[in-house]
N, C-alpha and C positions, 0 to 999 in steps of 0.2 A: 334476648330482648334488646339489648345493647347494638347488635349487628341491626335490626331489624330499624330501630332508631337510627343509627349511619345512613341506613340505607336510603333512610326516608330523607334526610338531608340533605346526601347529597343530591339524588330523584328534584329535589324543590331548588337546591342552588343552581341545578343546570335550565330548568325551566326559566329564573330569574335570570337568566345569563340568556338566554335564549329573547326574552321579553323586552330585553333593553333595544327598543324599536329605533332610537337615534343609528345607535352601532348599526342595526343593523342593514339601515338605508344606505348605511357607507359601506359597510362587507358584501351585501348584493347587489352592487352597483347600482343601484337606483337613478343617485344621483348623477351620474353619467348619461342618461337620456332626458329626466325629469327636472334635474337641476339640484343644486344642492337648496334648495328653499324650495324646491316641491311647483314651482312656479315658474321655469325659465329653462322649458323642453330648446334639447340640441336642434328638434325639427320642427317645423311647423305643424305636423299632426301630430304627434305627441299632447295627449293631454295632461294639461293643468292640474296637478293631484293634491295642494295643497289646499288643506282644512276641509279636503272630499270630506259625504258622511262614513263613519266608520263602517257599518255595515255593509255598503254600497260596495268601498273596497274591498272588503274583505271577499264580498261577491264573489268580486271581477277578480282577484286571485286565484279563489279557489275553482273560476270556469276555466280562465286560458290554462290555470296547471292541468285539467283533465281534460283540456280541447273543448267542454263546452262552449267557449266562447275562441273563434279564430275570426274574427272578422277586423279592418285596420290593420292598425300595428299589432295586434296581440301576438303574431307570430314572431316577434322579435322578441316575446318576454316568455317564450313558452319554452327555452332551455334554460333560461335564468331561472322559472317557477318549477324545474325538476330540479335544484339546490334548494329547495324553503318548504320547511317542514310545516305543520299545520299551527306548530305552537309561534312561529317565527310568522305566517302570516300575520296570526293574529298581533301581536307583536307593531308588526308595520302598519296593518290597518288603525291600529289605536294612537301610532304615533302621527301619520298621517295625516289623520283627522283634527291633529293639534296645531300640526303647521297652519303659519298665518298667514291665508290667502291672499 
């Protein structure tokens, strides 16, 4: 029972490690196209993703990681979104949504 307890621990500490959406906007580059405020793209079509709706992003993650969505820029984020697992979108999408437009 003991083992099984660990197990679950540590299962939830890596999700929480995984959930820390700030870290992660800085471990997946993000803010090297988007800007580190979510608001101050390196290009002029780069969109603005600060205080996006969360869902919205979460979207447009989860299209350009599966090529549903290639249209624009998405083709510059679609080998960055084959490193970002499903729980680490979500992750980004929630903190995203927080930055101050």
């Amino acid at each position: 029972m003991n083992l099984v307890l660990l197990s679950c621990l540590v299962l939830a500490a890596s999700v929480a490690v995984a959930q820390d959406g700030a870290a992660l906007y800085k471990s997946k580059t993000c803010f090297t196209c988007h800007g580190k405020d979510g608001k101050t793209p390196i290009m002029p079509g780069y969109p603005y993703i600060a205080g996006q709706n969360r869902e919205y992003v979460l979207q447009q993650l989860k299209d350009i990681k599966s090529g549903a969505r290639s249209n624009g820029q998405s083709a510059a984020m679609k080998g960055v979104m084959g490193l970002v697992s499903e729980e680490e979108m979500q992750a980004l999408a929630d903190y995203i949504s927080t930055m101050t437009p």
